[in-house]
C-alpha positions in Angstrom: 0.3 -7.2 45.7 1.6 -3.6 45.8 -0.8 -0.5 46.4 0.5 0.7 42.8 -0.4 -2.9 40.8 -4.1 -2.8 43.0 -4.6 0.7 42.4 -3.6 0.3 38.2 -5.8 -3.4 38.3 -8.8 -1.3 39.5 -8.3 1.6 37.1 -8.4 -0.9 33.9 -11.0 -3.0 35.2 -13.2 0.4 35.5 -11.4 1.4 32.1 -13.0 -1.7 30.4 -16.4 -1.0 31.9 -17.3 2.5 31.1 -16.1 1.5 27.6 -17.8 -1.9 26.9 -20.5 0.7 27.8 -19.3 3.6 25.7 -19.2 0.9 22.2 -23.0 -0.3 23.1 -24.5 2.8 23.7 -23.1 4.1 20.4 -24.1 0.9 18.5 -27.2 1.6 19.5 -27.6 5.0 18.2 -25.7 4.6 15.0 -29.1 1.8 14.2 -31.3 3.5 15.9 -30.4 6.5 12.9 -31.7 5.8 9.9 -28.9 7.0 7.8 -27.6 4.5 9.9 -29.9 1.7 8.8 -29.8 2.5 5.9 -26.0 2.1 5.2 -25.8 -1.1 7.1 -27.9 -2.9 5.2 -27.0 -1.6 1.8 -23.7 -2.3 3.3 -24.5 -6.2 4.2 -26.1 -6.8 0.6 -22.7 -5.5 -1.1 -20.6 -7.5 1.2 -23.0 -10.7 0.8 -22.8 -10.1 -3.1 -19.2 -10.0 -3.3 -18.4 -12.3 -0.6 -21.1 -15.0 -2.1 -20.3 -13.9 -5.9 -19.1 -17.5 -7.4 -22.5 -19.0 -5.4 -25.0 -16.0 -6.7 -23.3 -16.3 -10.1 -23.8 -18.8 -11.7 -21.9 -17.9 -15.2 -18.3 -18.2 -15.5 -17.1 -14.4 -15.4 -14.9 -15.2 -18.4 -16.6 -17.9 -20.3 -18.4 -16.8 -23.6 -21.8 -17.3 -25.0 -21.5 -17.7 -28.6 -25.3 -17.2 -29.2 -25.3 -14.5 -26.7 -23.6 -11.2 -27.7 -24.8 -8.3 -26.0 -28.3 -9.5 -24.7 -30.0 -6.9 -22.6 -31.3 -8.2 -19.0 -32.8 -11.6 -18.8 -33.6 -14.0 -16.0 -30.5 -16.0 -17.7 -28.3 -12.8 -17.5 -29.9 -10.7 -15.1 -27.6 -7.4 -16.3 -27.1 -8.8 -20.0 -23.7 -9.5 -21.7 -21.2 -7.8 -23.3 -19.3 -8.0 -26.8 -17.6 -11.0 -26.4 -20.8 -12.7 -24.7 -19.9 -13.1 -21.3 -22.3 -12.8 -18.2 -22.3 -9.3 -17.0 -23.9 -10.0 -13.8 -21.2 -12.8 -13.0 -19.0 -9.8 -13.7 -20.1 -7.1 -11.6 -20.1 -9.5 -8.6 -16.4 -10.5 -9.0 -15.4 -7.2 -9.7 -17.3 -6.0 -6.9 -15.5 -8.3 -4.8 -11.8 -7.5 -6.3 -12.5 -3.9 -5.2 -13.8 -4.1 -1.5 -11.1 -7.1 -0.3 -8.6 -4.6 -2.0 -9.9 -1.3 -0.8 -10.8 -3.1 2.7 -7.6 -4.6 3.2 -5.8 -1.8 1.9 -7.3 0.8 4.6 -6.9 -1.6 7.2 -3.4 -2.0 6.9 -3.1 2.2 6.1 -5.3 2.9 9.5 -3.6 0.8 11.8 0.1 2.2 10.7 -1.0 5.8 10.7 -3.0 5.5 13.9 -0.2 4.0 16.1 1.9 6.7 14.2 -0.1 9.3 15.2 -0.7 7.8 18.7 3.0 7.9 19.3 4.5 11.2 17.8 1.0 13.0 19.3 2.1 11.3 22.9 5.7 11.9 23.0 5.6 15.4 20.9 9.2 16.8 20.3 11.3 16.2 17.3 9.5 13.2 16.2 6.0 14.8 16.0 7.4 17.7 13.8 9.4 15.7 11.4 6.2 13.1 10.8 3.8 15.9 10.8 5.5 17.9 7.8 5.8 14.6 6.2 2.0 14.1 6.7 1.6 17.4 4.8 3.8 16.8 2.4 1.9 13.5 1.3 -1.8 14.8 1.7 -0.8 18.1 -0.9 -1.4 15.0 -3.6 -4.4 13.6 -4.3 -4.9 10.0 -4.1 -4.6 9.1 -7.7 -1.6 10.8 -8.5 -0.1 9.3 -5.8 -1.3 5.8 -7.5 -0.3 6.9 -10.9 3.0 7.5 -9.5 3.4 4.5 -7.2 2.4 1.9 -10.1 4.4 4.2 -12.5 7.3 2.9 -10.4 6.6 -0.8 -8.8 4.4 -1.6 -12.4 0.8 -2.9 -12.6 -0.8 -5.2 -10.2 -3.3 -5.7 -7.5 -0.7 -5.5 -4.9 0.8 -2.5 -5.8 -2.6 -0.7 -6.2 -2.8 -1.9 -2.2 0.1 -0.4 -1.4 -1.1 2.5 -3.3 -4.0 2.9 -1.1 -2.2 2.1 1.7 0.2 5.1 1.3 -2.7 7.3 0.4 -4.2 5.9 3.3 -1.6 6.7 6.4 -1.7 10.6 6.4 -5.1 11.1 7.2 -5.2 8.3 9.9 -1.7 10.0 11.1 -3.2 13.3 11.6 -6.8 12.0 13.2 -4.5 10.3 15.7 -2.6 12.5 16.9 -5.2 15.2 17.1 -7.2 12.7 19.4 -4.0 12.0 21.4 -3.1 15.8 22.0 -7.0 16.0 23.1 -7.0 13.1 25.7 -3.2 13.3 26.8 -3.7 15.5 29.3 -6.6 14.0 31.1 -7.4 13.3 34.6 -7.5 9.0 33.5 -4.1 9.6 31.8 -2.3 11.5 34.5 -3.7 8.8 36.9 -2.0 5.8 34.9 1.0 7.9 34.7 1.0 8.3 38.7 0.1 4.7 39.4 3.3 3.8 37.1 1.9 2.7 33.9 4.5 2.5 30.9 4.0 4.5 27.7 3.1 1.8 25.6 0.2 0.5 28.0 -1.2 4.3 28.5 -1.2 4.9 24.5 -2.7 1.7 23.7 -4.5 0.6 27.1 -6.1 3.3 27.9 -5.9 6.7 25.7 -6.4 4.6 22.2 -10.0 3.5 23.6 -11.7 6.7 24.2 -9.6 8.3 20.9 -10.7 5.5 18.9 -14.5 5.9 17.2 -13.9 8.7 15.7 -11.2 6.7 13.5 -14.1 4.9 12.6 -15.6 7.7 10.4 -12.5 8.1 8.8 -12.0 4.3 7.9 -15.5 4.8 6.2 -14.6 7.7 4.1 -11.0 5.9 3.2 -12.8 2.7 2.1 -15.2 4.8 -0.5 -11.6 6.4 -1.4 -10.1 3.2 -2.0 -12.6 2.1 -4.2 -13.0 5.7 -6.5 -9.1 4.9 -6.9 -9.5 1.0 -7.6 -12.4 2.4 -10.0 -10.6 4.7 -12.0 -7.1 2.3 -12.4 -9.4 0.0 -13.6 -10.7 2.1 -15.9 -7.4 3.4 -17.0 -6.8 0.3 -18.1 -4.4 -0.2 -14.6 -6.0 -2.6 -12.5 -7.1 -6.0 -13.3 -5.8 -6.9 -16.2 -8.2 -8.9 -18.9 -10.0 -10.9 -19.1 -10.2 -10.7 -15.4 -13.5 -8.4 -14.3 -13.1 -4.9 -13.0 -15.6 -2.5 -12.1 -13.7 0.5 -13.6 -12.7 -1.8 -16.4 -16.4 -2.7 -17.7 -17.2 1.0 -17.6 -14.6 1.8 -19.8 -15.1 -1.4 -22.3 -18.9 0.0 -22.9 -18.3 3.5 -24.1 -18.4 2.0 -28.0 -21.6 0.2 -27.2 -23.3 2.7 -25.0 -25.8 4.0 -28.2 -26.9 -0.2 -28.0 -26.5 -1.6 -25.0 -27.9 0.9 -22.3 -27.3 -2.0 -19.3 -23.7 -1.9 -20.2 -22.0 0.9 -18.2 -25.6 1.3 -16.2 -24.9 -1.9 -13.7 -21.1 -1.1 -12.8 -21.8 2.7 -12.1 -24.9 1.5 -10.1 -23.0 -0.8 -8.2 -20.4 2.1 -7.7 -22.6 4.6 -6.8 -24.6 2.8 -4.1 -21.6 1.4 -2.6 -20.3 4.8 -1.9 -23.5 6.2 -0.9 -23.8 3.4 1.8 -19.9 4.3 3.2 -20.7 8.0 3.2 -24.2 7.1 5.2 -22.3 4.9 7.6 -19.8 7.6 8.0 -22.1 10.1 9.1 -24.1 7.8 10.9 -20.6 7.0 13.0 -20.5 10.7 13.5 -23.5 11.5 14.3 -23.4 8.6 16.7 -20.3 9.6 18.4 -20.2 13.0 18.3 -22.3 14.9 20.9 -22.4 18.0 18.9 -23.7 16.4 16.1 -26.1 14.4 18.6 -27.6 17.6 20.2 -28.4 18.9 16.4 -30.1 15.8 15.5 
């Protein structure tokens, strides 16, 4: 084995260390916070809800009660029923789930094409980097949903063209994060060391740079996810999501506005549900940068 391959073997085996103990050290802190707590175990219940939702339900989301038209909260219906009797809580669970395996999804996909974007334009700079970059700007001068008024004006109605609405909304910001965290670490004494030892480009980007540059991508998935779901929200309650009878968080707040005077529960359990999801992602992503961030870490 050649001096070069020993040398580069050693460097990634150290690599992997100091960050296996980089991701435990800021685990710990992020639970140790208790913004941090907090949000992880608001965000557990949600994702138990939704993922559980036809086990903790046990209504049909679409079947009607014909002796039960708008009943407020009982141990039958724990968040009453609407005007055509169905179960509300059944509701709220499966639209609960449509929205985070949408918005989840959605920013995954949207992160992982703008961060190796961002990666690689930040890395090799020239040309590339400028022609993505005013492209970047050009897409974050619209806000999220106009962009997804705009993209379902064109493709039609649908959950997957709401994803792909997220997802475009999705890749500028990861784009930009990137490559600011690649013009950061580029020049470092780790990098230059690869580079000597003979490392390609791909395995320095993604070997080796993308593992320090990543957490703070993590804050940013956070805040993208409560995005996704304010923009799954409000197509829904445009009338541009789910289509009925299927459930929809936006979609149930906008069916109670003629029955808010009567049936209180009606728009209360939805914007709840709403309200505390977003709460948890915008905990989680300040715990993630509080966590991460030494700054932020020396102010705490």
């Amino acid at each position: 084995m050649s001096v070069a391959a020993t040398g580069q073997e050693g460097l990634t085996t150290f690599r992997s260390r100091v960050t296996q103990s980089m991701w435990a050290d800021t685990l710990r802190r992020l639970l140790r916070n208790p913004q941090g707590a907090i949000a992880v175990g608001g965000l557990l219940v949600i994702v138990v809800a939704a993922v559980a939702a036809p086990l903790i339900a046990w209504h049909d989301p679409i079947a009607q009660d014909a002796s039960a038209r708008l009943l407020s909260p009982s141990w039958n219906h724990p968040f009453g029923t609407d005007e055509l009797r169905r179960d509300l809580f059944s509701r709220n669970l499966h639209g609960l789930q449509t929205a985070l395996t949408l918005s989840f999804l959605a920013v995954l996909t949207g992160a992982v094409l703008g961060t190796m974007t961002g990666f690689t334009v930040g890395f090799v700079r020239g040309w590339a980097d400028a022609f993505v970059m005013r492209l970047v700007d050009a897409l974050l001068a619209f806000p999220g949903l106009l962009v997804a008024f705009a993209i379902l004006t064109i493709l039609g109605q649908g959950l997957e063209n709401i994803g792909i609405a997220i997802v475009v909304f999705a890749i500028p910001g990861f784009t930009r994060l990137a490559r600011a965290q690649m013009l950061g670490e580029r020049n470092k004494d780790y990098v230059l060391a690869a580079q000597v030892l003979g490392a390609s480009t791909p395995r320095i980007i993604f070997r080796h740079i993308v593992l320090n540059a990543l957490p703070p991508l993590l804050t940013q998935v956070a805040l993208a996810i409560a995005s996704g779901v304010l923009i799954v929200a409000a197509l829904g309650y445009f009338g541009l999501g789910e289509q009925a009878p299927t459930p929809s968080l936006g979609g149930l707040v906008n069916d109670s506005r003629p029955y808010l005077q009567h049936a209180w529960w009606y728009p209360v359990f939805p914007g709840a549900i709403l309200a505390f999801l977003l709460l948890c992602l915008n905990l989680l992503a300040d715990a993630i940068n509080a966590a991460i961030n030494p700054y932020a870490r020396r102010l705490s």
